[in-house]
Legacy VTK file of the C-alpha trace (Angstrom):
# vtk DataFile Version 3.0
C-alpha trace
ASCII
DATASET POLYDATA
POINTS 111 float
186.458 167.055 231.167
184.941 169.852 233.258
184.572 169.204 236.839
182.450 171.201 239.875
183.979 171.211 242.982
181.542 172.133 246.128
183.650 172.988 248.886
181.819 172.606 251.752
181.926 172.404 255.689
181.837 169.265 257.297
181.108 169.521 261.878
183.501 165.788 261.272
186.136 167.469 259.984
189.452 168.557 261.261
189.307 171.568 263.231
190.501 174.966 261.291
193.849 175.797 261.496
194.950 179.476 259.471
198.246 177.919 259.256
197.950 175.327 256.978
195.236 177.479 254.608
196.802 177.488 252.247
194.091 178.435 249.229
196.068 180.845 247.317
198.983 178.871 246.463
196.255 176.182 245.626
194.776 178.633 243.012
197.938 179.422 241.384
199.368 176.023 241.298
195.993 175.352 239.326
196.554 178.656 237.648
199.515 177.536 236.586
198.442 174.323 235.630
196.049 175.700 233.304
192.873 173.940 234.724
191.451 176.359 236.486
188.047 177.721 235.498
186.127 179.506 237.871
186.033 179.650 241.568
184.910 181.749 244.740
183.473 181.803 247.789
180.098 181.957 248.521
178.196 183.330 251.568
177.121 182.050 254.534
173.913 179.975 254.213
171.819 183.027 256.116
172.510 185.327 252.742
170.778 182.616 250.743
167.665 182.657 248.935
165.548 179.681 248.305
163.080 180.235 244.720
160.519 177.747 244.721
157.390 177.132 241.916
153.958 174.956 243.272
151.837 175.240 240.545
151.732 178.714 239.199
152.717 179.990 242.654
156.286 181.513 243.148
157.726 180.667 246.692
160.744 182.689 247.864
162.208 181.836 251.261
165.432 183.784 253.005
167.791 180.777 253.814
167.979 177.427 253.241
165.009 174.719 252.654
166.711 172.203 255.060
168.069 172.874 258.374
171.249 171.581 258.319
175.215 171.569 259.888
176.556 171.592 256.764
176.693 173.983 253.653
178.497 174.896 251.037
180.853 177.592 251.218
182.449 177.855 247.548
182.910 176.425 244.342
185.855 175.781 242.009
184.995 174.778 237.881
188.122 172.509 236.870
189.102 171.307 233.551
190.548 167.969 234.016
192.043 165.457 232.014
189.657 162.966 233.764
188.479 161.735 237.644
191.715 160.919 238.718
193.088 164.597 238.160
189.845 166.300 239.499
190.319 163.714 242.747
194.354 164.933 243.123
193.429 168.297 242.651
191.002 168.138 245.230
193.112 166.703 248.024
195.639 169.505 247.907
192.667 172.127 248.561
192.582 172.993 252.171
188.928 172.936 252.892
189.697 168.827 251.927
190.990 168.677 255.180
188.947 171.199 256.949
185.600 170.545 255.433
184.466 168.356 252.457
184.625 168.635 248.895
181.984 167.127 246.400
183.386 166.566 242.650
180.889 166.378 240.157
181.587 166.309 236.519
179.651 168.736 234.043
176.693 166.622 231.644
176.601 168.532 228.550
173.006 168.673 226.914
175.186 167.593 223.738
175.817 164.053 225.561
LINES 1 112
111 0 1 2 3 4 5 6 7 8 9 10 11 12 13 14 15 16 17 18 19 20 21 22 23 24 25 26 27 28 29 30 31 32 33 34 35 36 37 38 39 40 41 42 43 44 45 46 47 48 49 50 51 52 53 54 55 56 57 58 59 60 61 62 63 64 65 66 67 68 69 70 71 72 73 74 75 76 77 78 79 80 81 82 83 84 85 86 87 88 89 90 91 92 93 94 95 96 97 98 99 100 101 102 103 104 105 106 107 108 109 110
């Protein structure tokens, strides 16, 4: 089963400590593991672009729609053997602990 992870900051979170980041041995434990997809960062909310359509009238807006304290700052694409392996996987990523991380799983069109 493939699985999105939005990594995520979180103001509730536990503040950021550089010495227990520990992303790339994250990646190639899930490198290793043969599960990993795709991931990478993304930038911060003030790069974003927001594409809207009212009608036949294209809205484009620099930023965000909502004002908000949190955004998300990456994404990972896991192939899992099910929940419980997306949710283990996801613990041992740092941002768990310094942010949040959303797990979604993919819905084919075939389903």
């Amino acid at each position: 089963m493939r699985y999105m992870l939005f990594i995520a900051t979180d103001p509730e979170a536990e503040k950021y400590d550089a010495g227990l980041d520990n992303i790339e041995e994250w990646v190639a434990e899930n490198d290793r593991r043969g599960i990993s997809v795709l991931g990478d960062r993304l930038r911060p909310v003030e790069d974003a672009t927001t594409v809207r359509m009212r009608g036949d009238e294209l809205l484009v807006t620099d930023g965000p729609f909502a004002e908000t304290k949190e955004w998300i700052a990456g994404f990972d694409v896991l192939e899992c053997n099910d929940l419980d392996e997306a949710i283990e996987v996801a613990s041992k990523h740092p941002m768990a602990r310094f942010g949040r991380i959303e797990i979604r799983p993919f819905w084919p069109f075939e389903a």
